[in-house]
Backbone as numpy.savetxt, mean C-alpha at the origin, in Angstrom:
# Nx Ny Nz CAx CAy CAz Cx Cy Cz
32.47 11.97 21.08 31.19 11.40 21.50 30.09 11.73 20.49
30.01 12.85 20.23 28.76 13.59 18.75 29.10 12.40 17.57
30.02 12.16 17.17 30.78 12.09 15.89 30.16 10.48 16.37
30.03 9.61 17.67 29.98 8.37 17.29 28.53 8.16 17.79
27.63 9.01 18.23 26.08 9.11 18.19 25.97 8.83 16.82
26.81 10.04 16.02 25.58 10.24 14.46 26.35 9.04 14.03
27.37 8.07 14.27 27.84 7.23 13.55 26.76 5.64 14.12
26.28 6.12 15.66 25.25 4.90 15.58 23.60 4.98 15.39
23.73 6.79 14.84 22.02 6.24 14.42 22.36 5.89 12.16
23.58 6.58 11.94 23.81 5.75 10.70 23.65 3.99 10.68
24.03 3.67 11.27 24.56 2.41 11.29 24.05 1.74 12.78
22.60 1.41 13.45 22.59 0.79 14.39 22.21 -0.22 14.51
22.30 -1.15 15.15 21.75 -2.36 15.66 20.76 -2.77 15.10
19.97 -1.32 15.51 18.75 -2.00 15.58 17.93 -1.83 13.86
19.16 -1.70 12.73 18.83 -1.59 11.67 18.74 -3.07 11.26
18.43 -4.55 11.96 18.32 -5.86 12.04 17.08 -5.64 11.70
16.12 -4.95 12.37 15.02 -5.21 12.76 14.28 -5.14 11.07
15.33 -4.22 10.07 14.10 -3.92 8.76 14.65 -4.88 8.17
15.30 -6.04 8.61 15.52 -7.38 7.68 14.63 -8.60 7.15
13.30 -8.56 8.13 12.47 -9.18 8.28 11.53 -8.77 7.21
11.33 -7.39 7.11 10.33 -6.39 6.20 11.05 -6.66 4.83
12.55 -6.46 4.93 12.71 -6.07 3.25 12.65 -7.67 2.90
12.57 -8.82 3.60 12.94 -10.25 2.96 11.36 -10.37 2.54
10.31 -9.46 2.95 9.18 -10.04 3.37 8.89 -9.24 1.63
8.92 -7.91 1.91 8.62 -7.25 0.43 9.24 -7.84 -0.79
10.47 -8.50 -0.60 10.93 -9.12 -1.92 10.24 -10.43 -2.05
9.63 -11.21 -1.17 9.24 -12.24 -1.28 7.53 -12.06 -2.05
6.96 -10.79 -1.51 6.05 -10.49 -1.98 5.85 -9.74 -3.46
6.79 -9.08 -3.52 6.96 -8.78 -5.14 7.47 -9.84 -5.86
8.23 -10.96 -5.79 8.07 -12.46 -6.24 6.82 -13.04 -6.67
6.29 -12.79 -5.38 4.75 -13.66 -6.02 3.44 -12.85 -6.61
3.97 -11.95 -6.63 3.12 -11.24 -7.31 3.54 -11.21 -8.98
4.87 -10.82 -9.20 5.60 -11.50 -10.45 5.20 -12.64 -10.86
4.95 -13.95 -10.09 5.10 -15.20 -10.55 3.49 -15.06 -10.99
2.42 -14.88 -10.01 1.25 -15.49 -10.29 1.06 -14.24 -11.78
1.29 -13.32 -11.37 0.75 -12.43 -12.69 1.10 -12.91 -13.80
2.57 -13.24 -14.09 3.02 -13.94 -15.46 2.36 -15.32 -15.31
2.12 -16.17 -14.42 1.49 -17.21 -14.89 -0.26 -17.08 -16.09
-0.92 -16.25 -14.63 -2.17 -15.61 -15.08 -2.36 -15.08 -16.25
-1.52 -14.27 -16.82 -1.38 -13.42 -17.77 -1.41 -14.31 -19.21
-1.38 -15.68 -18.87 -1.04 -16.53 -19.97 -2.48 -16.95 -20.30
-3.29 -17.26 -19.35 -4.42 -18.08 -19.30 -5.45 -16.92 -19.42
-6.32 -17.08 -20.79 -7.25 -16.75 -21.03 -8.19 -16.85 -20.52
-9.46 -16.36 -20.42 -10.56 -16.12 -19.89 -11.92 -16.76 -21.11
-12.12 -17.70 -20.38 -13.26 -18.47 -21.34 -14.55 -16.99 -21.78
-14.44 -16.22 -20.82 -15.65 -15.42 -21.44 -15.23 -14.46 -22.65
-13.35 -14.55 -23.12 -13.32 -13.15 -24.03 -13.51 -12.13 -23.52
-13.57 -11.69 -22.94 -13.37 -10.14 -22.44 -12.59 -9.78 -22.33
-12.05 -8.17 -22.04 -10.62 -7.60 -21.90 -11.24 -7.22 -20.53
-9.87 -7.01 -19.53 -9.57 -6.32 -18.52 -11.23 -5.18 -18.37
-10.84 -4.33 -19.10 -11.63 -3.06 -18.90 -13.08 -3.34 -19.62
-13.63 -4.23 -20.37 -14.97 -4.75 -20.57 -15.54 -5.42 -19.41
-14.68 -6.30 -18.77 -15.02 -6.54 -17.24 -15.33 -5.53 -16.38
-14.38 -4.77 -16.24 -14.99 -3.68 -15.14 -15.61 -2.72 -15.55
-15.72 -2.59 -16.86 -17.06 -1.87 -17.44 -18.72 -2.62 -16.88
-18.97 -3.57 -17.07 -19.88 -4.42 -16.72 -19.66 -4.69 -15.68
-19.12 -4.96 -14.09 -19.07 -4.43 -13.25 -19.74 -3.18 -12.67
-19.11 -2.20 -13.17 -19.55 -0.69 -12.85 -21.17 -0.68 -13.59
-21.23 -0.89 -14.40 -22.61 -0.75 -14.93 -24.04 -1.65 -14.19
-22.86 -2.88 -13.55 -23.97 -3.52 -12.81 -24.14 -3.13 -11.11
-23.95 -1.59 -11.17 -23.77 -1.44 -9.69 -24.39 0.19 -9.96
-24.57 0.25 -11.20 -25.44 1.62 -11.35 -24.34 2.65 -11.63
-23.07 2.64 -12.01 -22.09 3.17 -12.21 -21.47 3.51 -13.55
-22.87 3.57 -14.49 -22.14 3.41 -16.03 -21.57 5.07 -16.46
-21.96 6.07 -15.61 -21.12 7.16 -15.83 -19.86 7.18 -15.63
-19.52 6.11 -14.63 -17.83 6.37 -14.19 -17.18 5.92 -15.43
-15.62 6.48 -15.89 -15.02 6.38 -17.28 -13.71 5.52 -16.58
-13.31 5.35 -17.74 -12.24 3.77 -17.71 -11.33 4.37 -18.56
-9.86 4.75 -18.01 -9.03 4.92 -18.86 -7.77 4.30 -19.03
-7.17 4.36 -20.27 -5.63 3.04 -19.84 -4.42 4.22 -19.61
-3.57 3.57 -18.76 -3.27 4.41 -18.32 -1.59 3.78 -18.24
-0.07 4.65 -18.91 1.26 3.66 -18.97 1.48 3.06 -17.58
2.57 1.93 -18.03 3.53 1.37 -16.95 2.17 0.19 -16.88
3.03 -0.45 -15.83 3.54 -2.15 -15.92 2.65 -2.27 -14.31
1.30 -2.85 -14.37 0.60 -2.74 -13.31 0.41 -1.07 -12.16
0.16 -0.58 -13.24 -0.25 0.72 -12.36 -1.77 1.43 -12.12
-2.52 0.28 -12.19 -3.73 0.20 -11.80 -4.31 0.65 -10.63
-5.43 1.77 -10.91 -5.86 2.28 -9.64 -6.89 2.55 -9.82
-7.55 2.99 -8.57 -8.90 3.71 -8.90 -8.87 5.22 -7.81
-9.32 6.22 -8.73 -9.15 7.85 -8.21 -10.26 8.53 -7.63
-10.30 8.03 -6.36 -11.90 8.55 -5.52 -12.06 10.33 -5.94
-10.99 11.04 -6.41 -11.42 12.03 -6.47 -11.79 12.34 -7.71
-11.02 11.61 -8.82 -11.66 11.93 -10.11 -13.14 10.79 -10.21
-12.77 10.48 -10.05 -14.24 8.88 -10.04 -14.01 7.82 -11.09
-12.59 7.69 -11.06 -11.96 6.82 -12.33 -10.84 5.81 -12.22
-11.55 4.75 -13.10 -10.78 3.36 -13.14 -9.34 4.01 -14.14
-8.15 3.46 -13.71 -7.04 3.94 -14.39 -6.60 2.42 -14.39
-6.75 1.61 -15.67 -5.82 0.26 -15.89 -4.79 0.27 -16.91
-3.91 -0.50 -16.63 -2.30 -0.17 -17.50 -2.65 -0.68 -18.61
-1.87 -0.75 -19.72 -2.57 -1.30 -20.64 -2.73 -2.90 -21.11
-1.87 -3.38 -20.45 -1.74 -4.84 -20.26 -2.92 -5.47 -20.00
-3.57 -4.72 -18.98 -5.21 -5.23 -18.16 -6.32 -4.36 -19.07
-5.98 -3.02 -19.66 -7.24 -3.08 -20.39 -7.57 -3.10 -21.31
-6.51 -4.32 -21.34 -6.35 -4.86 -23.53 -6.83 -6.04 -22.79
-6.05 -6.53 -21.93 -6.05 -8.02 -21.94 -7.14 -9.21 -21.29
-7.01 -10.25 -21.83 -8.23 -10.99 -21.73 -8.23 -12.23 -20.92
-7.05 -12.35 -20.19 -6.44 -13.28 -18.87 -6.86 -13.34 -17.55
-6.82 -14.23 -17.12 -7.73 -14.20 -16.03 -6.85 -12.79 -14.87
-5.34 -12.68 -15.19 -4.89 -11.88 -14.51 -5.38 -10.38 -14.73
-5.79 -10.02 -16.01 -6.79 -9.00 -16.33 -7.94 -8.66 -15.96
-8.46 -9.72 -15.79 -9.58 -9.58 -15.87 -9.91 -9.44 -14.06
-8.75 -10.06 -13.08 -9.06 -10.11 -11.61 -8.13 -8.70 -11.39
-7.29 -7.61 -11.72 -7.18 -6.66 -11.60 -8.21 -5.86 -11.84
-8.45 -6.14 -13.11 -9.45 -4.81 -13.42 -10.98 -5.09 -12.45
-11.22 -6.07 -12.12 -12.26 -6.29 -11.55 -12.08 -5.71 -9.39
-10.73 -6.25 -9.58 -10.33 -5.62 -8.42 -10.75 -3.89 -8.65
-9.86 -3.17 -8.99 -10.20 -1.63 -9.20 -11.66 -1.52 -9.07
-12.24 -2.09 -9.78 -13.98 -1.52 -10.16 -14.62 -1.96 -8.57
-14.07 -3.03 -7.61 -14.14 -3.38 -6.30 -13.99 -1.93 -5.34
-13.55 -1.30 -5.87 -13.11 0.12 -5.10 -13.97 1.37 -5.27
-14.40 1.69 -6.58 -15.42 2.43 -6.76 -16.74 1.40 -6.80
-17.20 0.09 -5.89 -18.35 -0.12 -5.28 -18.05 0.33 -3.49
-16.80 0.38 -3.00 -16.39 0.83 -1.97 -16.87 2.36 -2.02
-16.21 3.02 -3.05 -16.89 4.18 -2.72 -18.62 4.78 -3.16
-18.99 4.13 -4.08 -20.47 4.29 -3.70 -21.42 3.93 -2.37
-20.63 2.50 -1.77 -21.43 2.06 -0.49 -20.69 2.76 0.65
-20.21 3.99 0.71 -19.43 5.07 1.53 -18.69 3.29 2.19
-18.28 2.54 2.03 -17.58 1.63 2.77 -16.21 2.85 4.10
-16.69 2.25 5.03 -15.63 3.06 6.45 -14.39 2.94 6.10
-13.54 1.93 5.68 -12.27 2.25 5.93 -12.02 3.18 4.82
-12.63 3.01 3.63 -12.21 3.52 2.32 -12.26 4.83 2.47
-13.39 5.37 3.39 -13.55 7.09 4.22 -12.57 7.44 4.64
-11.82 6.80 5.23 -11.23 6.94 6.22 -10.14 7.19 5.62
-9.45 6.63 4.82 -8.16 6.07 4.07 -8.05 7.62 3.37
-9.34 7.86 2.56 -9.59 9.13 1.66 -9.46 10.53 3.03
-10.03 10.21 3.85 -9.92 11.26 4.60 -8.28 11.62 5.12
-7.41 10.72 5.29 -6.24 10.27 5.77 -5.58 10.94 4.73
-5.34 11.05 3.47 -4.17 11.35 2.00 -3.67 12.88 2.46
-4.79 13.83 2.74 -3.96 15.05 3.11 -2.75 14.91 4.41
-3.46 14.23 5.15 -2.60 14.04 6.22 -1.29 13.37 6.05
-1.71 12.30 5.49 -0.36 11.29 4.77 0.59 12.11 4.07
0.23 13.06 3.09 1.38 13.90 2.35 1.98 14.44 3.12
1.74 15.13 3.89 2.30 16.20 5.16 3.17 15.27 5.68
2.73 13.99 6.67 3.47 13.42 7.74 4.48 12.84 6.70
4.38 12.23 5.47 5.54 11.50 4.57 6.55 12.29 4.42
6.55 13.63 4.09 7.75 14.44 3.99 8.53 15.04 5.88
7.33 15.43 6.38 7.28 16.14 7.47 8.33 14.87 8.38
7.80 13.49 8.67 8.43 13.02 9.35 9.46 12.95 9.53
10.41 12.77 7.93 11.86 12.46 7.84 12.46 13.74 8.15
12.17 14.66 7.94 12.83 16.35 8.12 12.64 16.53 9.83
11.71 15.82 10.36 11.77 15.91 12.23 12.69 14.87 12.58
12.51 13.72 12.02 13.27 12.79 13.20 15.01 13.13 12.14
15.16 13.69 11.44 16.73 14.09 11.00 16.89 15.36 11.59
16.56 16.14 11.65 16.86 17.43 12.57 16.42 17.06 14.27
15.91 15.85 14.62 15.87 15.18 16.00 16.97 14.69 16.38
17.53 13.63 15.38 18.85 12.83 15.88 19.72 14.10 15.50
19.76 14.97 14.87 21.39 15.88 14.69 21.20 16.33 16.49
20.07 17.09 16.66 20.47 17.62 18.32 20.31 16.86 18.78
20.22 15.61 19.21 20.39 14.64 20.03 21.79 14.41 20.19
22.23 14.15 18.79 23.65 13.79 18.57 24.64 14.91 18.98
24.50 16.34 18.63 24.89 16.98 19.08 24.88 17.57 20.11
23.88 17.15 21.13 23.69 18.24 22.18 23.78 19.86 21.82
23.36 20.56 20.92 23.28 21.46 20.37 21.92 22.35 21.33
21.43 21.85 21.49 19.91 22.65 22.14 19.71 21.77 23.71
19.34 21.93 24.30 18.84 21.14 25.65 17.85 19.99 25.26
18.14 18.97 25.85 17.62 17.44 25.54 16.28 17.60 25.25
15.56 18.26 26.46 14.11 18.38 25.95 13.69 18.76 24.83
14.31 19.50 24.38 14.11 20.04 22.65 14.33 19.38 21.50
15.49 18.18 21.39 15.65 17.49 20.63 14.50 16.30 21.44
14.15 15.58 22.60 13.63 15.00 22.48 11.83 15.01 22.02
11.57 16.46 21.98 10.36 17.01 21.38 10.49 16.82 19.78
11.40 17.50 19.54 11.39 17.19 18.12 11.33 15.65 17.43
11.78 14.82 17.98 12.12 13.51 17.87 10.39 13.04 18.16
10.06 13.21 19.32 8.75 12.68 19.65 7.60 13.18 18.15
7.77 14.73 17.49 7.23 15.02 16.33 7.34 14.20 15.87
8.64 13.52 14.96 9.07 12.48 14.13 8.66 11.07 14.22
8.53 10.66 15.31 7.85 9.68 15.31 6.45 9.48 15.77
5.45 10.37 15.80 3.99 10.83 15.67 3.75 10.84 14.47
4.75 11.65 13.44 3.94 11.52 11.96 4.45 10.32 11.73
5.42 9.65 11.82 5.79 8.33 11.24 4.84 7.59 11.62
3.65 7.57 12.54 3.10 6.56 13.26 1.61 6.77 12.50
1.59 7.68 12.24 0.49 8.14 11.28 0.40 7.51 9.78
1.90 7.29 9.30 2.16 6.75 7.73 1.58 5.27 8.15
2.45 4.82 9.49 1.73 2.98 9.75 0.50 3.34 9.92
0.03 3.71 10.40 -1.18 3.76 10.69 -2.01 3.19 9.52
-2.17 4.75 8.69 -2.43 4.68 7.07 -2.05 3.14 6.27
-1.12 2.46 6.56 -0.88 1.24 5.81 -1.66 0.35 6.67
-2.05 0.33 7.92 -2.70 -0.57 8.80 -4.34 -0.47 8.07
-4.66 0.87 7.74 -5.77 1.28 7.21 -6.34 0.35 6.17
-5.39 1.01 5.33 -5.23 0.01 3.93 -5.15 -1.10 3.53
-5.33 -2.19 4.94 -5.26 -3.46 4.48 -7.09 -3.94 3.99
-7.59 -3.41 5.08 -9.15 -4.13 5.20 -9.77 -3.49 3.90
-9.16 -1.99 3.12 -9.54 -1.69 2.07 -9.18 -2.62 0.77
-8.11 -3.22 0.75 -7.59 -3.87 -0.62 -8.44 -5.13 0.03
-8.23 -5.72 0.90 -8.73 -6.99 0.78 -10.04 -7.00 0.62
-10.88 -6.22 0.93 -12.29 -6.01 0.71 -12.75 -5.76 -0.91
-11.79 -5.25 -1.26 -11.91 -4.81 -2.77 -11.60 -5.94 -3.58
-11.00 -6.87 -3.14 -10.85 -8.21 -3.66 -11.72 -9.29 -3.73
-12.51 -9.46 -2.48 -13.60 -10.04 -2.03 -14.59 -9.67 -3.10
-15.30 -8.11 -2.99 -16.02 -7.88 -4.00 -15.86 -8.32 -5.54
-14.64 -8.07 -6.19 -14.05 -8.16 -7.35 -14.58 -9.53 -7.66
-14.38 -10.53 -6.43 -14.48 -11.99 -7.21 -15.72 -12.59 -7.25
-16.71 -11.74 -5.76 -17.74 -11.95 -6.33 -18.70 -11.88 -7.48
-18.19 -10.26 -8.02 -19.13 -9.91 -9.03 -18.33 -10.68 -10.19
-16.90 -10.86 -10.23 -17.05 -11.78 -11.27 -17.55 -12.99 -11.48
-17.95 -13.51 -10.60 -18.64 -14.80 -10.38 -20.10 -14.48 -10.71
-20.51 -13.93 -10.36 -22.35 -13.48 -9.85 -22.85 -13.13 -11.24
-21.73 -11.93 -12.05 -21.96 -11.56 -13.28 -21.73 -12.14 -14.70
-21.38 -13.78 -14.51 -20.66 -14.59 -15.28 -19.39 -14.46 -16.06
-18.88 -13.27 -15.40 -17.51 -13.41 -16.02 -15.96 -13.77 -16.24
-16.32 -14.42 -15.01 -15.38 -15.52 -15.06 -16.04 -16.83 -14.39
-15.86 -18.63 -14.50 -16.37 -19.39 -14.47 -16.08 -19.67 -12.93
-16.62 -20.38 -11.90 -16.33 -20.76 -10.54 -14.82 -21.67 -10.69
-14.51 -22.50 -11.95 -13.33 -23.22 -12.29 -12.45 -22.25 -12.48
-12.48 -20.93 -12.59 -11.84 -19.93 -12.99 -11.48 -19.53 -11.96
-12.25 -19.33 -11.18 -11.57 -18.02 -9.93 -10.46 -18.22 -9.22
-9.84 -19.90 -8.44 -8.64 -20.03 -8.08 -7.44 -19.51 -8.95
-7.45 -19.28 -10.17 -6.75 -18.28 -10.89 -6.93 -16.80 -10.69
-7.86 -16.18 -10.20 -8.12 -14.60 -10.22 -7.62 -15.03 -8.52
-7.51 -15.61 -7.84 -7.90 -15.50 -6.46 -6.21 -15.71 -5.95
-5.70 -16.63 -6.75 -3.87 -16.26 -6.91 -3.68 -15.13 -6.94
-3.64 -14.66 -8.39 -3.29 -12.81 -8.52 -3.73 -12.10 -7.26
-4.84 -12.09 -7.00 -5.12 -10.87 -6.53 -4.73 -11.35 -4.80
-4.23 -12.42 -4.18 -3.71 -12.45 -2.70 -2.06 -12.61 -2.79
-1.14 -12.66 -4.27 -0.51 -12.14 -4.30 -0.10 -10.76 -4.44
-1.33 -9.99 -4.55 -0.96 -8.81 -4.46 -1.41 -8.41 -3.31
-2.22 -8.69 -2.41 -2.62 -8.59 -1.36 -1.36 -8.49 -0.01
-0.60 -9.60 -0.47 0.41 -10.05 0.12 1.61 -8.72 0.36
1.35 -7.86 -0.87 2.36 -6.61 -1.00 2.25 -5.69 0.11
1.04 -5.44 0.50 0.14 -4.39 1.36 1.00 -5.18 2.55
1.03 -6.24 2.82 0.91 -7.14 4.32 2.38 -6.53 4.35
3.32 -6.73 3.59 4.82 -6.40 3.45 5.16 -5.19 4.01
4.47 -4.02 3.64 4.59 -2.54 3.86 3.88 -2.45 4.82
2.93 -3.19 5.62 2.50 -2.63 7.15 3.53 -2.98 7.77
4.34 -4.29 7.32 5.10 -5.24 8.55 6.70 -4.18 8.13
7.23 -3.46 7.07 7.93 -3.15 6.65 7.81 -1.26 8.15
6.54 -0.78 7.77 6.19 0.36 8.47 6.29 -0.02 10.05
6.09 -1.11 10.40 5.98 -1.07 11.59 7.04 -1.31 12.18
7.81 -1.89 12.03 9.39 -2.20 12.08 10.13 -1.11 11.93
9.94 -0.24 11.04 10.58 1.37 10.98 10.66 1.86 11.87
9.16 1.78 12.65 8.46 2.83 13.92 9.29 2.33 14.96
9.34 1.11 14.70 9.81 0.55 15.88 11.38 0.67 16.27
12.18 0.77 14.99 13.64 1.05 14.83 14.05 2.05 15.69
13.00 3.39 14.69 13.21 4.80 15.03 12.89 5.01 16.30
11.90 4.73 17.14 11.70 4.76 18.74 13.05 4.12 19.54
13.63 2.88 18.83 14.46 2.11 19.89 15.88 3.14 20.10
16.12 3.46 18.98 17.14 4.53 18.46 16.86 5.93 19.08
15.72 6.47 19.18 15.80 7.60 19.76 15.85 7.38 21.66
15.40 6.24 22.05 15.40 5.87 23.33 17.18 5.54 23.96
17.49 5.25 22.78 18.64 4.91 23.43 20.01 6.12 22.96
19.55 7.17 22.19 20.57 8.19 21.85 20.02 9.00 23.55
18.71 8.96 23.80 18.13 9.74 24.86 18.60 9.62 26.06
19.24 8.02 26.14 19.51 7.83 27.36 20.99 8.17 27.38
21.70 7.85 26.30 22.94 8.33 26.28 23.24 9.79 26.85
22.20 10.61 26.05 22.65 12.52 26.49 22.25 12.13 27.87
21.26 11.61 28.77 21.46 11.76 29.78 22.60 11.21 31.17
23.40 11.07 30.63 24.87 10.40 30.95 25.25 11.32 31.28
């Protein structure tokens, strides 16, 4: 009976449910592939690189102390609320494409988030300590949850405590990605305004920046729907190993 518990939280049913998420994340790293290599082709009537954009950006928001650095790998663009710094790969802060130029403008969208204390972006920042903890913490509870479940090793209540741990911090990681949507998309919004407002890219231009950046938008949508489906796995699975020990 132990031996075919741990053989159905390996292998259960209700591992259907992350089929929806992973078709959804590959579909979204597709189009994020596609529009970027399209983008990446098409120049930017104003000449600018990536990081001259969000230089002028930041400067037009009273931000000309914050520093801009390039930073390796293949879209690893961010911005570091704790250092106070634009980090663009080098693709975007060489390059002079509209796909450059709507990344890097995106990022510099994030440190106007954090000058206008924007709420979720608080929130998100307030959230990272917590997030490290529950990201490791979760998987080490709900795997030492299903072994005494599976085993009946300790009295039910104990594995089902532990289990209930495991999926509290897991609910905390969705959470955090639920967080994170109204932050990227907001940071996008801004991005295209000021490139518009600040002339640096043309109004004929922006359905090109406005591709890129809701294909990447699209990534975030993947990993809430990917997280939530997890939560939801791991609950159905512990409900039903639960009901089993009580047999």
């Amino acid at each position: 009976m132990e031996a075919m518990l741990a053989f159905y939280y390996m292998f259960s049913p209700w591992d259907l449910l992350m089929i929806p998420g992973m078709l959804l994340g590959f579909y979204a790293q597709m189009k994020v592939s596609g529009a970027y290599s399209r983008y990446s082709q098409v120049r930017a009537r104003s000449g600018l690189t990536g990081e001259q954009a969000a230089r002028r950006i930041l400067d037009a928001a009273g931000l000309s102390q914050m520093p801009i650095y390039e930073t390796p790998g293949h879209l690893t663009d961010h911005y570091d609320p704790l250092k106070k710094a634009l980090f663009l790969s080098g693709e975007n802060f060489h390059g002079e494409s509209l796909a450059a130029l709507g990344i890097a403008a995106h990022e510099a969208g994030h440190a106007l988030q954090h000058k206008a204390a924007y709420g979720p972006l608080n929130l998100r920042m307030a959230m990272v300590p917590v997030v490290n903890i529950a990201s490791m913490g979760s998987w080490i509870a709900l795997g030492i949850g299903m072994v005494l479940m599976a085993t009946s090793a300790v009295a039910p209540q104990t594995a089902t405590t532990v289990m209930g741990v495991g999926i509290g911090l897991f609910a905390i990681l969705t959470f955090f990605q639920l967080v994170t949507m109204p932050v990227e998309i907001d940071a996008s919004s801004r991005a295209k305004q000021q490139l518009v407002s600040l002339g640096l890219v043309g109004r004929d231009e922006l359905p090109g920046v406005s591709t890129v950046l809701s294909a990447a938008a699209l990534t975030y949508v993947a990993a809430l729907t990917s997280s939530v489906l997890q939560l939801l796995r791991i609950i159905m699975i512990a409900r039903q190993l639960g009901s089993r020990n009580e047999r």
